[in-house]
N, CA, C and O atoms as a GROMACS GRO file, in nm:
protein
  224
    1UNK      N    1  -0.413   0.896   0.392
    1UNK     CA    2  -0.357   0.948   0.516
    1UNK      C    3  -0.392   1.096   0.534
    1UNK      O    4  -0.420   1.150   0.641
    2UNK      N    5  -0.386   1.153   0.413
    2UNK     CA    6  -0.440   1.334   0.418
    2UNK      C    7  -0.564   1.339   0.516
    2UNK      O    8  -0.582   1.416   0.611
    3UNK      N    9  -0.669   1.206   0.455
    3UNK     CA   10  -0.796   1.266   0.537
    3UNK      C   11  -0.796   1.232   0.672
    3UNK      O   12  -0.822   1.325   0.749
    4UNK      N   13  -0.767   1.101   0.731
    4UNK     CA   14  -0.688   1.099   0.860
    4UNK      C   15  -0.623   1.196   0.941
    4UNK      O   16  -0.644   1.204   1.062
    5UNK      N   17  -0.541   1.271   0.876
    5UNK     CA   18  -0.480   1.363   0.891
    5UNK      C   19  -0.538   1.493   0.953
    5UNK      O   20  -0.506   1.544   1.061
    6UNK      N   21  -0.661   1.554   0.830
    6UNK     CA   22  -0.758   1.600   0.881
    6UNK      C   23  -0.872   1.613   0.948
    6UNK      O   24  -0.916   1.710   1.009
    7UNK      N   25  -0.923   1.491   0.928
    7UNK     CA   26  -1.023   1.498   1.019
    7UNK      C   27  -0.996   1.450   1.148
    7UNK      O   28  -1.062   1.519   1.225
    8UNK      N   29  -0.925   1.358   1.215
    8UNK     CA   30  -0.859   1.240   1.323
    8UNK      C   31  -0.727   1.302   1.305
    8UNK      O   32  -0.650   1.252   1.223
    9UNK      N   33  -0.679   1.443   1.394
    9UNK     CA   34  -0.573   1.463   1.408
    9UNK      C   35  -0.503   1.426   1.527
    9UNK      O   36  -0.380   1.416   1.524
   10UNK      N   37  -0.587   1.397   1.661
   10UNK     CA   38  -0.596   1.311   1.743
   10UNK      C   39  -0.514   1.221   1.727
   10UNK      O   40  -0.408   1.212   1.790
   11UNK      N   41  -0.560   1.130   1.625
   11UNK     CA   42  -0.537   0.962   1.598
   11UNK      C   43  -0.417   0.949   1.496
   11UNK      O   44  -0.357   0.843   1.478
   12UNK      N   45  -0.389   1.064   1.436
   12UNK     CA   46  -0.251   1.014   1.329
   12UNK      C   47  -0.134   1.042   1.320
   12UNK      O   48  -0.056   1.022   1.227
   13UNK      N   49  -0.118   1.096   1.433
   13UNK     CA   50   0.037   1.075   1.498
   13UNK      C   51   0.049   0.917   1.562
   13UNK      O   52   0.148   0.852   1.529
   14UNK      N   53  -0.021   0.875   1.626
   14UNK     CA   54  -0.060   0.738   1.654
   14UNK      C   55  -0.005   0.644   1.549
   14UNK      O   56   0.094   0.572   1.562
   15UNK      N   57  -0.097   0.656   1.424
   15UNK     CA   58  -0.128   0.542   1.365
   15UNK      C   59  -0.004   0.599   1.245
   15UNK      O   60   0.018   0.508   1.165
   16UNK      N   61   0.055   0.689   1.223
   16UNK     CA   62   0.213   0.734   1.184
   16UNK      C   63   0.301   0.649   1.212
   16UNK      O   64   0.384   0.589   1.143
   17UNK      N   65   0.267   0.648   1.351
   17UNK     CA   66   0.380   0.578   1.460
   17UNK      C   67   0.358   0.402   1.438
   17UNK      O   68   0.459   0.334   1.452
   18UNK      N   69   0.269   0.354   1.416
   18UNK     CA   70   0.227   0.221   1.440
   18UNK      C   71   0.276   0.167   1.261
   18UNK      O   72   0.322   0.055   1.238
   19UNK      N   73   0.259   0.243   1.185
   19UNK     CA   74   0.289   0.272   1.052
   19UNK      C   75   0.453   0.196   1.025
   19UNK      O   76   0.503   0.106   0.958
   20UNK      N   77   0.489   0.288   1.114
   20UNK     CA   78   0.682   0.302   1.071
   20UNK      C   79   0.724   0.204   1.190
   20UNK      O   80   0.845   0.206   1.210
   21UNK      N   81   0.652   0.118   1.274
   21UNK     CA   82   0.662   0.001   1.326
   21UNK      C   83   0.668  -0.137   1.287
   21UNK      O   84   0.743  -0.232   1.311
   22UNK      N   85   0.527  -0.112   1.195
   22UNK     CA   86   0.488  -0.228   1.109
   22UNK      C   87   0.611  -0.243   0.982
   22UNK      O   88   0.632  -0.358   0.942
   23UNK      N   89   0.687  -0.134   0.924
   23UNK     CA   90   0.791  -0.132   0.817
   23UNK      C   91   0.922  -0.205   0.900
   23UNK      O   92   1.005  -0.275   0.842
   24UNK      N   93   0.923  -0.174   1.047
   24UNK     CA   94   1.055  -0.261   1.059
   24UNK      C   95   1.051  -0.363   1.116
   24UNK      O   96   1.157  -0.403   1.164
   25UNK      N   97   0.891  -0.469   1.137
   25UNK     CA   98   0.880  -0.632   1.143
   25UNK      C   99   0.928  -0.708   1.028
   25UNK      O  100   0.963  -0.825   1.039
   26UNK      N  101   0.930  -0.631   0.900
   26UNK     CA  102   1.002  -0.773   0.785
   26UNK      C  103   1.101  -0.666   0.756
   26UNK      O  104   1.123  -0.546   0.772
   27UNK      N  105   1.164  -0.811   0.686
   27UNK     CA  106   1.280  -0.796   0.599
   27UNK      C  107   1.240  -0.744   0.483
   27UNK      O  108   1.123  -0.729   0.446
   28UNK      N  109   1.383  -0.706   0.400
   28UNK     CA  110   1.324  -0.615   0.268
   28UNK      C  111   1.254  -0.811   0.227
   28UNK      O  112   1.135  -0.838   0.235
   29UNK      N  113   1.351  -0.903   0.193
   29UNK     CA  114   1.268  -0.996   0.126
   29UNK      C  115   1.159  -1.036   0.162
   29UNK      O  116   1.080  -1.086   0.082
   30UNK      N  117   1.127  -1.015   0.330
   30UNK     CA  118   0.952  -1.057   0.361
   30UNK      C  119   0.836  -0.954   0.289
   30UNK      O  120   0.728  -0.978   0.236
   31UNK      N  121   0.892  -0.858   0.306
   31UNK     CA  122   0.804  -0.723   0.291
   31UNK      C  123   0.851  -0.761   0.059
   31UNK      O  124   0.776  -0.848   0.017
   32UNK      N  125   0.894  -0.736   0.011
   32UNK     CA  126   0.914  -0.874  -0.169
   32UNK      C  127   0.772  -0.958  -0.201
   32UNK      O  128   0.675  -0.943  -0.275
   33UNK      N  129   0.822  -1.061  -0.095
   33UNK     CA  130   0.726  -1.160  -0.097
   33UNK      C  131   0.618  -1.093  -0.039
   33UNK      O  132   0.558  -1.145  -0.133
   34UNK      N  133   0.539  -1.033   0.018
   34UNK     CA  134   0.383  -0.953   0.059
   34UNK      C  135   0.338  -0.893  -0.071
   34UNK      O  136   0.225  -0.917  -0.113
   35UNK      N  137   0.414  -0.824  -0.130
   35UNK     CA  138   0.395  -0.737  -0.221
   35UNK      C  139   0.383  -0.814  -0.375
   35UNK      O  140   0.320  -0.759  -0.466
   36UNK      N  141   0.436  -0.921  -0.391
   36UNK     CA  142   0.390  -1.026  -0.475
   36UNK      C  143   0.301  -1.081  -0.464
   36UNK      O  144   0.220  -1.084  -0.556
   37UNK      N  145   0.277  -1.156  -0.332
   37UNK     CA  146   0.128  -1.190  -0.349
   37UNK      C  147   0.043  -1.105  -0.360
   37UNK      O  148  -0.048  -1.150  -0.430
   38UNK      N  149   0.018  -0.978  -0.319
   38UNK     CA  150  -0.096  -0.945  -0.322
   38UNK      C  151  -0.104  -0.889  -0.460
   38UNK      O  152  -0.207  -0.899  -0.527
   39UNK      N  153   0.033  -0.816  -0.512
   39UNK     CA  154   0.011  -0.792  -0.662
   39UNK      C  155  -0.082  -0.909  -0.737
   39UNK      O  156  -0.178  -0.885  -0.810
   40UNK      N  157  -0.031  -1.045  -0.701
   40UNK     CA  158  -0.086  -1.179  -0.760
   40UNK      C  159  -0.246  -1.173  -0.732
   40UNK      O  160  -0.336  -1.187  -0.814
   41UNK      N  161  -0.258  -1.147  -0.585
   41UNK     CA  162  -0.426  -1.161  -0.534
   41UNK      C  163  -0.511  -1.033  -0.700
   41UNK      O  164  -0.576  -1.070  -0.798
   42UNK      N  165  -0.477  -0.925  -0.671
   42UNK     CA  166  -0.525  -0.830  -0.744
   42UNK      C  167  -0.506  -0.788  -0.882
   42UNK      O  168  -0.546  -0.689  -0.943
   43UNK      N  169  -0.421  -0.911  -0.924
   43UNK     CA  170  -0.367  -0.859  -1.084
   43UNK      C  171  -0.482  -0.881  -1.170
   43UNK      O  172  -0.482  -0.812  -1.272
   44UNK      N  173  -0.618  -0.988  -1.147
   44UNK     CA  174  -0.744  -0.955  -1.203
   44UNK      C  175  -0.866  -0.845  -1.189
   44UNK      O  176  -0.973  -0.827  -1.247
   45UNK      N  177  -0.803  -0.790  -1.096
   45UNK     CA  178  -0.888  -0.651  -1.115
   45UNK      C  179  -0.797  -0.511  -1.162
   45UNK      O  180  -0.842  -0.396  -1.152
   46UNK      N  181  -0.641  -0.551  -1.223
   46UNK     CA  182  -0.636  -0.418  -1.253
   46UNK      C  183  -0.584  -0.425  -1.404
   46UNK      O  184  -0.572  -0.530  -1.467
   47UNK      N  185  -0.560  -0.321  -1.445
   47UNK     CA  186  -0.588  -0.242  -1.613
   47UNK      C  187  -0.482  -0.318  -1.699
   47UNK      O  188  -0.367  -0.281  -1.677
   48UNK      N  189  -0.495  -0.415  -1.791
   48UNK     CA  190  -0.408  -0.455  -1.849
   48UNK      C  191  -0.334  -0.372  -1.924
   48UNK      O  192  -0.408  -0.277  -1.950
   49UNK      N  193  -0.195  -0.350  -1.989
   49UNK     CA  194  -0.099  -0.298  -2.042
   49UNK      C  195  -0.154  -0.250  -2.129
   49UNK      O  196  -0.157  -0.130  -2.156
   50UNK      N  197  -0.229  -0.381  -2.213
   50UNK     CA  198  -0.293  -0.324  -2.330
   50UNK      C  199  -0.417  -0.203  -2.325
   50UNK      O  200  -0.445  -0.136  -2.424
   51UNK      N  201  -0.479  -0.189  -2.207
   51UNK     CA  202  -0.568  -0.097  -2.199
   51UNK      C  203  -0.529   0.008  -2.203
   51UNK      O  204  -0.582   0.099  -2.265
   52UNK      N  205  -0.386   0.020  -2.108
   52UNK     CA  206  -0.328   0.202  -2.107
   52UNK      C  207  -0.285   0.228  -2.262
   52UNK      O  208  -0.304   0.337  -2.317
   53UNK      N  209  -0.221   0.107  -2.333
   53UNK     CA  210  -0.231   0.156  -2.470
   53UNK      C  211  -0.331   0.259  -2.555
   53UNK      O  212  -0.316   0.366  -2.614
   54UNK      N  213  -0.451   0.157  -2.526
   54UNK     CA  214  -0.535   0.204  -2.630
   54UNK      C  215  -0.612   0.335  -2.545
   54UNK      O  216  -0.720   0.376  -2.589
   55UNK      N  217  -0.561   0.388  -2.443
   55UNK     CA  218  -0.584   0.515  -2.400
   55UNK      C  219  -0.533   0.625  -2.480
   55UNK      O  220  -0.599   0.727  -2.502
   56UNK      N  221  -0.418   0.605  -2.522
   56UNK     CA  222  -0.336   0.722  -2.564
   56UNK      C  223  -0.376   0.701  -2.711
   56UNK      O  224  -0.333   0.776  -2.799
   0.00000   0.00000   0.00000
C-alpha cells in the first residue's frame, strides 16, 4: 500500500475506501473460513517450522 500510496496518490484514497468496504461484506466467521482456505491453498509454498528452526 506504501507504494500505491506514493506513486498513485490519486487512486489510494479510493482503493482505502473500497478496502474498508470489502472488510464489512463478511462476517468475522466468513472472513475465518477465507483465511483458512487460502492458508490451506499456500501452506505448500511456505517455510516449514522446521526450517525457521534450523535458521537460528
Amino acid at each position: 500500500m506504501d507504494i500505491i500510496e506514493e506513486d498513485y496518490p490519486e487512486k489510494y484514497d479510493t482503493l482505502k475506501n473500497k478496502i474498508s468496504q470489502l472488510g464489512r461484506l463478511f462476517t468475522q466467521d466468513e472472513w475465518l473460513n477465507i483465511l483458512m482456505k487460502s492458508r490451506a491453498e499456500h501452506d505448500p509454498f511456505l517455510p516449514k517450522r522446521s526450517d525457521w528452526e534450523r535458521k537460528d
